[in-house]
DOPA-659135 format. One record per residue: residue in three letters; x, y, z of N, C-alpha, C in turn. Coordinates in pm, whole numbers, plus 50000, padded with zeros to 5 digits. Last residue first. Layout:
ALAXYZXYZXYZ;...
This chain:
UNK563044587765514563274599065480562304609965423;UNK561934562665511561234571765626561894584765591;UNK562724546265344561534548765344560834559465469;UNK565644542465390565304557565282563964555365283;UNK565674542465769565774535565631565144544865498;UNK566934551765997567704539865940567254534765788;UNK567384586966048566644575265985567364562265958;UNK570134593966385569524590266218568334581766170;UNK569314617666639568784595566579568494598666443;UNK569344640866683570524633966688570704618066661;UNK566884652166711567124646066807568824638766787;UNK566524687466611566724673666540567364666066653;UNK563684699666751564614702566694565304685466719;UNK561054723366642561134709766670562754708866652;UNK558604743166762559974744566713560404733166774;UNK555154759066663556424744166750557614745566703;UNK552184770966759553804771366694554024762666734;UNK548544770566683549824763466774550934764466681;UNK545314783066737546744783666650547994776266743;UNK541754777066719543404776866785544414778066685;UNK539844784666542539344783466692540644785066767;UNK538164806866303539524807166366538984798766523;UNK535914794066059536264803666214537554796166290;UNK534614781365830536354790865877536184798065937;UNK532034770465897532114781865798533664792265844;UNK533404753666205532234758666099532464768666066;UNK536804759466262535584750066288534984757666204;UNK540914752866265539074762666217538344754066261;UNK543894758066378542684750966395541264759266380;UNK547624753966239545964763566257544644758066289;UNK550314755566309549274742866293547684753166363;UNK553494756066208552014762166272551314755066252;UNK557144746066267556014744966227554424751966284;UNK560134748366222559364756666288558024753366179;UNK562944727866279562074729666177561174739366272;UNK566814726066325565644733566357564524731466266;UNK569144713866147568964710966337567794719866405;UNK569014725065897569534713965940569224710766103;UNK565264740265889566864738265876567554723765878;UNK562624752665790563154741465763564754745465738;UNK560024770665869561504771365890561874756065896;UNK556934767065851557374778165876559004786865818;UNK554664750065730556204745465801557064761865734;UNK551694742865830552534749965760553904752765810;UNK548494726565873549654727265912550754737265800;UNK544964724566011545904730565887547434738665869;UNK542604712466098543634712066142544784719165999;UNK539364714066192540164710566109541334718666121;UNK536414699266388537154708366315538574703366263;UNK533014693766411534404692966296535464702566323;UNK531264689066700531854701566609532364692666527;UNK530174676966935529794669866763530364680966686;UNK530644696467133530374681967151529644681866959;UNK532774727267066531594720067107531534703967045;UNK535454750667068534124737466968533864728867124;UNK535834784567126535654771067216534824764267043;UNK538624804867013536884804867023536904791267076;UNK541074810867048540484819867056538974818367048;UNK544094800467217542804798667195542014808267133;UNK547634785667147546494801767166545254800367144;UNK550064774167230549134772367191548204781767203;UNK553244762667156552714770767232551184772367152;UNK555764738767231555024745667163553944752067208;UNK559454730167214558774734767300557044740367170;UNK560604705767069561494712767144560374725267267;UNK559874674766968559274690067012560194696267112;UNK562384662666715561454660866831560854675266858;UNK563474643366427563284656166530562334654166592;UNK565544622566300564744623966383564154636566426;UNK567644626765981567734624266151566274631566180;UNK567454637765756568524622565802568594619965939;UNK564584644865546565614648565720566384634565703;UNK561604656965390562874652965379564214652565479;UNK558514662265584559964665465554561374658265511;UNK556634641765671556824644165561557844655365443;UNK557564639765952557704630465867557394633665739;UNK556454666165998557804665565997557894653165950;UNK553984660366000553664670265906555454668365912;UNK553154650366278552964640866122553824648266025;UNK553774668366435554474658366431554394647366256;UNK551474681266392552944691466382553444675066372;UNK549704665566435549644672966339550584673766301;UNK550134664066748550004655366654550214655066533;UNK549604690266810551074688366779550774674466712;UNK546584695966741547714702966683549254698866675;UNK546154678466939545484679966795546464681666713;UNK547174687867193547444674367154547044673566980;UNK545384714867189546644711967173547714698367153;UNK542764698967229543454715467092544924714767092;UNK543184688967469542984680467325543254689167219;UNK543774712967613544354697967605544544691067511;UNK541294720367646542314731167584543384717167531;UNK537794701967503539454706467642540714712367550;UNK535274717067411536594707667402537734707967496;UNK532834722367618533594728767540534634718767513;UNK531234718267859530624712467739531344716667615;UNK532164721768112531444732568046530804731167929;UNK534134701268157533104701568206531674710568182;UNK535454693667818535404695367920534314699168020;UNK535234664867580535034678867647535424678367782;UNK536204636967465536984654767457537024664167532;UNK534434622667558535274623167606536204631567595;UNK532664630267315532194632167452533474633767537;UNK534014640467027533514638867093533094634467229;UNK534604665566780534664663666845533604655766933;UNK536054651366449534474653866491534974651766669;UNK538594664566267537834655066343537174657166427;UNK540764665765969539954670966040539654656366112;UNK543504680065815542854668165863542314676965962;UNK546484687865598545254691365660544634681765638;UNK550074697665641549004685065635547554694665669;UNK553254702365481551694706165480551234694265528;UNK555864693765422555764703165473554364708765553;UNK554684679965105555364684965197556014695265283;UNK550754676665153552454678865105553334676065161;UNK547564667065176549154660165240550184663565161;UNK544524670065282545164668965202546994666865311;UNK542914651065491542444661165350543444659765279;UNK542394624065703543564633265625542434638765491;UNK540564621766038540704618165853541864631365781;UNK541864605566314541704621666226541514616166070;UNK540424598766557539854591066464540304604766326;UNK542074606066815541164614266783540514609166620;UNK543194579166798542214579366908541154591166874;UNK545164582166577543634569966566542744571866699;UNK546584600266695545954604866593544364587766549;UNK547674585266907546834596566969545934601566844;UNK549674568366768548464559966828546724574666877;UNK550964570166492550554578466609549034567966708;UNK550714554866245551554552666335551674559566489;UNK547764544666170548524555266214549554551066298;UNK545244531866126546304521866098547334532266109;UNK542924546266121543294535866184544774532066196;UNK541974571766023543304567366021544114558266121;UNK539404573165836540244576365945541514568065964;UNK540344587765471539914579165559540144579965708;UNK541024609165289539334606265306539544596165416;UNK544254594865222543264606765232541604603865239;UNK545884576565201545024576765318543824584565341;UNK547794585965003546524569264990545714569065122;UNK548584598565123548104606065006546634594664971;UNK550974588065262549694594865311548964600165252;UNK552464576465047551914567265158550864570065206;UNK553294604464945552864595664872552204584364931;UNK555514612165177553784615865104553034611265030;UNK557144594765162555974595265285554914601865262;UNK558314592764952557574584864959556704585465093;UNK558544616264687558384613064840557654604264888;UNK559134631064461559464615864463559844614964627;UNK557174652464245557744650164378557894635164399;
């Protein structure tokens, strides 16, 4: 494979990800696992300011997680133009807690010319299902200006 955005994020793997072009992905401090294309998995330690008043992560941040995710995971799609979130939807099914891990595991569903459909699965301890998020991203009409972002 001769991608250079994967290949960029490949050198990132194990680390947090200071230096992110996402500013929201250095706030949730996400370390990258692994990185195809099409694919991302990354995890991150929930903490204080995450939760919510019940001592549970905020639905909020599960879902900011996840499209973050979704968003990385389309830069590593081959595209001549931009795409954006067209709408995404998010499903809970178990709460993390103050010092959890959890981990983020993306899969690109539908790759068109003017549509991508991405999932973005969220586990915590010993692979328990916590959230699932769809997205259907669609192409903003702003060419890449340069073959390093293709």
């Amino acid at each position: 494979m001769n991608n250079p955005i994967v290949a960029a994020m490949r050198t990132k793997i194990g680390e947090v990800m200071h230096d992110s072009p996402s500013h929201l992905m250095r706030w949730f401090q996400t370390i990258l696992t692994e990185v195809d294309e099409g694919r991302i998995v990354a995890k991150m330690q929930i903490r204080q300011e995450m939760i919510n008043p019940i001592g549970t992560l905020h639905g909020g941040v599960f879902a900011a997680f996840a499209d973050d995710l979704i968003g990385a995971t389309v830069f590593t799609i081959p595209t001549t133009h931009h795409f954006v979130s067209s709408h995404i939807n998010t499903e809970f099914f178990l709460p993390a807690k103050l010092g959890d891990e959890i981990t983020g595991i993306t899969e690109t569903t539908h790759r068109g010319r003017t549509l991508i459909n991405i999932t973005c699965t969220i586990y915590g301890a010993k692979n328990r299902l916590l959230a699932r998020a769809t997205s259907t991203l669609v192409s903003s009409g702003i060419e890449k200006k340069a073959t390093s972002e293709n």
